[in-house]
C-alpha positions in Angstrom: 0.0 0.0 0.0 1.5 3.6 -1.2 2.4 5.7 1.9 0.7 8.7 2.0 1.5 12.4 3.7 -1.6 14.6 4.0 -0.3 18.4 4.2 -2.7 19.8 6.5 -3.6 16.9 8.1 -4.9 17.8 11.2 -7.5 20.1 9.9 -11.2 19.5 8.8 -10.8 18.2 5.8 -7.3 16.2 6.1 -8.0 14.5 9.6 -11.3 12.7 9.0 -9.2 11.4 5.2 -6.0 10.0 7.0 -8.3 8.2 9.7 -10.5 6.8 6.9 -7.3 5.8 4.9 -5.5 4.6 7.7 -8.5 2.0 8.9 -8.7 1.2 5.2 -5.2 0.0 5.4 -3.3 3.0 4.3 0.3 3.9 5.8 -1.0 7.8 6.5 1.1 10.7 8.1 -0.5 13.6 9.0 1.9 17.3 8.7 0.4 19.4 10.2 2.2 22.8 11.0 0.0 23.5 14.3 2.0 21.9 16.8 -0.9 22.2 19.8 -3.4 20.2 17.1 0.1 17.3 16.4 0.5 17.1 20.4 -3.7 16.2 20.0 -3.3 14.1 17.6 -0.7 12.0 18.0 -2.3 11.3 21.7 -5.8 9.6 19.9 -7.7 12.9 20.6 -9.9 14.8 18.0 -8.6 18.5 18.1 -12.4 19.1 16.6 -16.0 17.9 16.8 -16.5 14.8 13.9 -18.8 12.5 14.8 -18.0 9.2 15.1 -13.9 10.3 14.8 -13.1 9.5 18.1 -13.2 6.2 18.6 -11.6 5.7 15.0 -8.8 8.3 15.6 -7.8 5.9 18.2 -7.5 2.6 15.8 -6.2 3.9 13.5 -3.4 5.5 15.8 -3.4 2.4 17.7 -2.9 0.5 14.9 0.6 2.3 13.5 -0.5 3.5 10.2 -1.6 6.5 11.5 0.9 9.1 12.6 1.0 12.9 12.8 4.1 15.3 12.8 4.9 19.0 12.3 8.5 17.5 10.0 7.9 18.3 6.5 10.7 16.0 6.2 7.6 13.4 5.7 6.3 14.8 2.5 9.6 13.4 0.7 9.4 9.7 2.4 5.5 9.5 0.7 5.2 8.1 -2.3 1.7 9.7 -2.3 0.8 13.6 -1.2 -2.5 15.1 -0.9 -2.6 18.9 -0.4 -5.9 20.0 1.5 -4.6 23.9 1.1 -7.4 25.5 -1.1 -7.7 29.1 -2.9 -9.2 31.6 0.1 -11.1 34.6 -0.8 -9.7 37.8 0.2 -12.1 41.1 1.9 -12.9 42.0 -1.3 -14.3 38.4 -1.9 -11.9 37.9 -5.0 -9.7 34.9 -4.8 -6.3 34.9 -3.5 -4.7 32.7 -5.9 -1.2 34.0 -4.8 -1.7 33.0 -1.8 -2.3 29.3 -2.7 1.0 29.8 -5.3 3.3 30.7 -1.9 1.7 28.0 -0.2 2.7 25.3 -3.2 6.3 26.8 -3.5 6.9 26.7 0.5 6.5 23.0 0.0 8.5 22.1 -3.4 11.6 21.6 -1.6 10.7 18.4 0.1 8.9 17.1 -3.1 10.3 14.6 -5.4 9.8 12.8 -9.3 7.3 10.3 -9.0 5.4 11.5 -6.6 1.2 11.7 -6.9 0.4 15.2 -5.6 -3.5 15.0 -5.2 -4.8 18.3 -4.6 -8.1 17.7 -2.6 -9.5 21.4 -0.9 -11.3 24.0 -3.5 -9.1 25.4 -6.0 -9.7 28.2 -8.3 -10.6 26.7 -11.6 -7.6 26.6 -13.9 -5.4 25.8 -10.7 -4.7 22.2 -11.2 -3.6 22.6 -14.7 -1.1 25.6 -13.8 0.5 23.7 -11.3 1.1 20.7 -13.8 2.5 23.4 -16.0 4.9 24.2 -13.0 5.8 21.4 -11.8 6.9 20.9 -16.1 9.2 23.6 -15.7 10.3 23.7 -12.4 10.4 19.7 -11.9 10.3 17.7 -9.9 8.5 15.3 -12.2 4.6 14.3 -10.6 1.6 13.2 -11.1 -0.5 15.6 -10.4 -4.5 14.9 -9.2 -7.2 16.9 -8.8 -10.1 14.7 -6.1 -12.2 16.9 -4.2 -13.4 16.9 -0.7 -17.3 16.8 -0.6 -18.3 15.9 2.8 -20.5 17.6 5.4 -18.3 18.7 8.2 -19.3 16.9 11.1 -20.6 13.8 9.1 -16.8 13.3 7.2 -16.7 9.5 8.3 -19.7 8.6 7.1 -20.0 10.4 4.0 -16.4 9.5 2.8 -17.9 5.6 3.1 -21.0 6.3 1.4 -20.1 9.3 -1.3 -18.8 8.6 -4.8 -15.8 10.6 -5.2 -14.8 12.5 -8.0 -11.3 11.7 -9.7 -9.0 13.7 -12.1 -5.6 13.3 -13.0 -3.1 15.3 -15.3 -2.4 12.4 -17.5 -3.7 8.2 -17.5 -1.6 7.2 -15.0 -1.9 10.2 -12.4 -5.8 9.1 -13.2 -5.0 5.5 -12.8 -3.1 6.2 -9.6 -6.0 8.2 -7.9 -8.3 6.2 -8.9 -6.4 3.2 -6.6 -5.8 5.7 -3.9 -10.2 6.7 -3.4 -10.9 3.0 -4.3 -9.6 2.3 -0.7 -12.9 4.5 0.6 -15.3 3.2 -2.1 -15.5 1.4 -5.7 -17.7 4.3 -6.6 -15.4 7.1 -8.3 -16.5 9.7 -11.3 -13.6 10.7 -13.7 -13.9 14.2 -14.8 -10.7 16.5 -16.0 -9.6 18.5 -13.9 -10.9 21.8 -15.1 -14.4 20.4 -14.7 -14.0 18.6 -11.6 -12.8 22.0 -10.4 -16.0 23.3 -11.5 -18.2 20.2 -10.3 -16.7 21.0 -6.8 -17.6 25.2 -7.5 -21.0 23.9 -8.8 -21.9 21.7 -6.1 -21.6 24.5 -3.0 -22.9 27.4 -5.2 -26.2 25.1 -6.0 -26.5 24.9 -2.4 -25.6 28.4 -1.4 -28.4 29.5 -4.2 -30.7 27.4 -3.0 -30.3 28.9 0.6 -30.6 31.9 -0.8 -34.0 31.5 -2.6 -35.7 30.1 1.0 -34.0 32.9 2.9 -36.0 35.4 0.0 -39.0 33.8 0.3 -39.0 34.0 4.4 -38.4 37.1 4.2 -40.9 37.7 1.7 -43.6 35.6 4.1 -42.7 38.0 7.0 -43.6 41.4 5.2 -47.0 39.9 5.2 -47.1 38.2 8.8 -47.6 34.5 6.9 -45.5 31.6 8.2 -43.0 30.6 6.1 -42.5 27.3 8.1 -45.9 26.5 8.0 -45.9 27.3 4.3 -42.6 25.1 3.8 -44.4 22.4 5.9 -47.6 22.4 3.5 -45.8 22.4 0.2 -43.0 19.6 0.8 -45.6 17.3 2.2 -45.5 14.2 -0.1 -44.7 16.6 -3.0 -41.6 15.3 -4.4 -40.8 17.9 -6.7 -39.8 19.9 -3.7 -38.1 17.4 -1.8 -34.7 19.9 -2.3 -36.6 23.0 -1.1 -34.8 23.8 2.0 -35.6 25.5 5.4 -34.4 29.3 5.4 -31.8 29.9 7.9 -28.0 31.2 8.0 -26.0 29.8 5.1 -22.7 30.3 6.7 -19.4 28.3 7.1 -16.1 28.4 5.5 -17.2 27.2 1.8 -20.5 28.1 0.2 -20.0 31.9 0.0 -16.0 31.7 -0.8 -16.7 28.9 -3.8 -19.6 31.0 -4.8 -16.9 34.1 -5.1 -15.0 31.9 -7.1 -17.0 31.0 -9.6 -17.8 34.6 -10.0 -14.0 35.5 -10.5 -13.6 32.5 -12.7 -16.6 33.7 -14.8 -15.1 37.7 -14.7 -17.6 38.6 -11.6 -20.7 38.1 -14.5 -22.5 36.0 -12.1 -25.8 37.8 -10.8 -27.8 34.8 -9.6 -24.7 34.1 -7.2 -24.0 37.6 -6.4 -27.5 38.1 -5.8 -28.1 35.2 -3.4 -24.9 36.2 -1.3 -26.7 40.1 -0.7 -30.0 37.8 0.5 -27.7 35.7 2.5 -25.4 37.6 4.3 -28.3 40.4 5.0 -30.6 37.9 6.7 -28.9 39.0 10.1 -30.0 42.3 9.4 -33.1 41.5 8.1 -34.5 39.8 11.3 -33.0 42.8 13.5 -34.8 44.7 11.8 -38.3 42.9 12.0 -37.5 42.7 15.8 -37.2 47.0 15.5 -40.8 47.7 14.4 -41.7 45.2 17.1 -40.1 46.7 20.4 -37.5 49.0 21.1 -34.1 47.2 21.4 -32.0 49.6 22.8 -33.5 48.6 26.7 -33.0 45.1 25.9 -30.8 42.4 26.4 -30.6 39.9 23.3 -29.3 36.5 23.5 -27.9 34.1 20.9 -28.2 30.6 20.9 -26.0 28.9 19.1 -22.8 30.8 17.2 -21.4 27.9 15.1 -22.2 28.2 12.0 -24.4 25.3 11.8 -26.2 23.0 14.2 -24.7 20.4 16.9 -21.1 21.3 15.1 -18.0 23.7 16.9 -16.9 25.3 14.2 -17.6 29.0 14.0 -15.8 30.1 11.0 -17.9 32.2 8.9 -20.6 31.7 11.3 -23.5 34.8 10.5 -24.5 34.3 14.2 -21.3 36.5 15.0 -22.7 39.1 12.3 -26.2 39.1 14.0 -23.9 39.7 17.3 -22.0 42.7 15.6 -25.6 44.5 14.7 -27.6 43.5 17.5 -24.3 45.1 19.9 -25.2 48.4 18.3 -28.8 48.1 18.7 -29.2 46.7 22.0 -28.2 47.1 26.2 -26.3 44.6 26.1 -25.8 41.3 23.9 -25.5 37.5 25.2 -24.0 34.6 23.4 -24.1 31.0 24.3 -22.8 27.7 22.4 -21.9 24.3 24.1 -19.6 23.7 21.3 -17.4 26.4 21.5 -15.3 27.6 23.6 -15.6 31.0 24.3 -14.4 33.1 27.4 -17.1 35.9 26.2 -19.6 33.1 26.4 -22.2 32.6 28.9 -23.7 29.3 30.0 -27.3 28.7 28.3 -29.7 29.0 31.6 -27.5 32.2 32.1 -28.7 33.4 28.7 -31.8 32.6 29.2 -32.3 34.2 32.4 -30.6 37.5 31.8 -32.4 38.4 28.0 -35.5 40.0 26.7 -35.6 38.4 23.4 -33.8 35.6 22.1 -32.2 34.6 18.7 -31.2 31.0 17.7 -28.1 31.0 16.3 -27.5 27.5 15.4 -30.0 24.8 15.6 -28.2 22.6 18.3 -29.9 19.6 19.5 -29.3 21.2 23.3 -31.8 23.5 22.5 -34.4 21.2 20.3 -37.0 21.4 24.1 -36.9 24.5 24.9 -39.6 26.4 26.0 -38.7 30.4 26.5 -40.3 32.8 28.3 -39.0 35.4 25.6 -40.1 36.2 22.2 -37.7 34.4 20.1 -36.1 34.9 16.1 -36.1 31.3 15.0 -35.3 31.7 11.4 -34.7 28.0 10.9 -38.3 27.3 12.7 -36.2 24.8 14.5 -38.4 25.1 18.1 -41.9 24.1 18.6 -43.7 26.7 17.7 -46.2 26.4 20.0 -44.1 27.1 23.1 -42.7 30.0 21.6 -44.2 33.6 22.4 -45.2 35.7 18.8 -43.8 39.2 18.2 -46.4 41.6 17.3 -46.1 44.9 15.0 -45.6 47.8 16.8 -48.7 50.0 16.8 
C-alpha cells in the first residue's frame, strides 16, 4: 500500500481522510504545522468535533499506520501527497490565488519525481492545470491529481464511506493512480478532467448556497405579510416530491458556500448575478431579522441573547458563522448582547440557563440539539423554525 503524507492533516478536511485511509489499510502521516493540534493528535484525541472520529482516531493510531508530525521532512518519504490547502477569498471576496501559489512553493523543496500530488480542498478553476505546467518547468517530475473533498463537516466519516468521489488526473496514469488511492474508501469514483471537476466542486456548493438563498427570500418575503413561512414550507413539501430539495431558510454560513460562490464569479469575470444576488440575500438575513425585531419593540433597553454561534447545528466550528454578524448589529442596537454555544469555547460566552435568564428576546443562532425542548419565556427569532412553535411567544407589530 502507497504511503501517503496529508499536508494539513490535522485540519477539517485532512483528519477525518487520513483516519478513513489509515483503517482502510493506508500507511498515513499527517503534517500538520500547528504543533498544539500534532501534540492532539498523536495522543488519539480529535482536536475538533466529527462525529464518530473518536473512537476511530484511536484505531487507526493504535494500529501504527496512522501518525502525525509537524517535520515536512515526511512529504519526501511519501510516495503519495495530498494537499488540503485551497484558494481563500480575500475582503474584497476575489480569490487569493497568490496566496495558494506561496503556499505550493513553500513546499516544493521536500517534493520529489514520481510522486502523486492530489490536490483535494477547493481550488480556483484553472489551478490544477497551472500547477502541472509548473511542476513541467520547475520539476520535480509528478503526477499531479485533482479529487475533491465533498463531505458535510461533522458527518466526514460517514460520507467518505457512502459518497462517490470525483477523480481527475493530469495524465492516464496520475488518473489510474488516484483512482487506486479513493478506491480504498469506495469502488464508486466519477472521472472528470480536472478543469471540470474543479468546477463540479464550484457547482456543487454554489447550487447549495443559491438554493439557501432563494428560501431565505422567500422567508423574508412571508414576514412582510405576517404569513409563516415554516408552516408554508411544511404544507408544500408534504409528499410533493418535486420539492423534496426546497430547504428550510436559515444562516448559510461556514467556510465554503460563499467563498466557492466568489470563485465561480472571479472565474466567470464577476458576471455572475444569480450568485452575487443570493450572497446580498444571504449575508443580509442577520440584518433583516434585526430589523423585524425594531418595528416590534425598542431594542435599545434590551438584552438579546444568541443561541448557538457555530455556523451550523450540533457542530463547533464558528468560521464564517452569520450568528457573529447578528452579534456585531444586535451590539449596536441593544443594552447589552449574550451569546451562548456548548460547542465552543468561548471566554465571552455565557452558560445557556445564564442566557436565558438575563435576556429579553432571544435569537437561535444554530440549531443545536441542546436547544431542540426548549420552551422560553421570551419572544424568540427562529429563522430556521427549529423550536416548537407552540411554546414559543409571537412578536407583534408595533402600533
Amino acid at each position: 500500500m502507497a504511503s501517503t503524507t496529508i499536508v494539513g492533516g490535522c485540519g477539517h478536511v485532512g483528519l477525518p481522510l487520513g483516519i478513513a485511509l489509515a483503517n482502510a489499510g493506508a500507511d498515513v502521516t499527517l503534517y500538520d504545522t500547528h504543533p498544539e493540534r500534532v501534540d492532539e493528535v498523536a495522543a488519539g484525541k480529535m482536536p475538533f468535533l466529527e462525529w464518530g472520529a473518536d473512537s476511530e482516531l484511536a484505531r487507526a493510531i493504535g494500529s501504527g499506520r496512522l501518525r502525525a508530525t509537524t517535520d515536512p521532512a515526511s512529504i519526501s518519504s511519501a510516495e503519495v501527497v495530498i494537499v488540503t490547502i485551497g484558494t481563500p477569498v480575500d475582503e474584497f471576496l476575489d480569490p487569493k490565488v497568490r496566496m495558494f501559489d506561496r503556499a505550493i512553493r513553500s513546499l516544493h523543496p521536500h517534493f520529489r519525481a514520481g510522486q502523486l500530488l492530489v490536490l483535494r480542498s477547493t481550488v480556483f478553476p484553472g489551478m490544477t492545470d497551472r500547477l502541472i505546467n509548473w511542476f513541467r518547468q520547475e520539476g520535480p517530475a509528478l503526477d499531479v491529481a485533482f479529487c475533491p473533498e465533498r463531505i458535510a463537516q461533522g458527518y466526514a466519516l460517514k460520507e467518505l464511506a457512502e459518497l462517490p468521489q470525483i477523480v481527475s488526473g493530469s495524465s492516464p496514469a496520475a488518473l489510474n493512480r488516484a483512482k487506486v488511492l479513493f478506491q480504498l474508501l469506495t469502488p464508486d469514483l466519477v472521472e472528470l478532467p480536472p478543469l471540470e471537476a474543479e468546477l463540479a466542486k464550484l457547482f456543487a456548493n454554489t447550487f447549495r448556497y443559491i438554493n439557501f438563498a432563494v428560501s431565505n427570500q422567500l422567508y423574508l418575503i412571508a414576514q412582510k405579510f405576517d404569513a409563516d413561512f415554516g408552516r408554508i414550507h411544511a404544507a408544500v413539501t408534504h409528499k410533493y416530491p418535486r420539492l423534496a430539495g426546497f430547504p428550510k431558510a436559515g444562516f448559510a454560513g461556514g467556510p465554503c458556500l460563499l467563498k466557492d460562490t466568489m470563485q465561480l464569479a472571479g472565474f466567470n469575470h464577476n458576471s455572475f448575478p444569480i450568485g452575487q444576488a443570493a450572497m446580498m440575500v444571504n449575508e443580509g438575513l442577520p440584518s433583516a431579522l434585526v430589523e423585524r425585531v425594531k418595528a416590534t419593540r425598542d431594542l435599545s433597553r434590551d438584552c438579546a441573547a444568541i443561541l448557538g454561534m457555530a455556523f451550523k447545528g450540533n457542530c463547533d466550528d464558528h468560521r464564517d458563522s452569520l450568528a457573529y454578524k447578528l452579534r456585531k448589529i444586535l451590539t449596536l442596537e441593544c443594552r447589552e448582547v449574550v451569546c451562548t454555544d456548548p460547542y465552543i469555547a468561548d471566554p465571552s460566552f455565557v452558560p445557556l440557563e445564564v442566557a436565558l435568564a438575563k435576556a429579553d428576546v432571544i435569537f437561535v443562532g444554530a440549531c443545536h440539539n441542546e436547544y431542540r425542548t426548549l420552551r422560553p419565556r421570551q419572544p424568540v427569532i427562529d429563522v430556521f423554525d427549529f423550536l416548537p412553535k407552540a411554546a414559543l411567544p409571537a412578536l407583534r407589530k408595533a402600533g
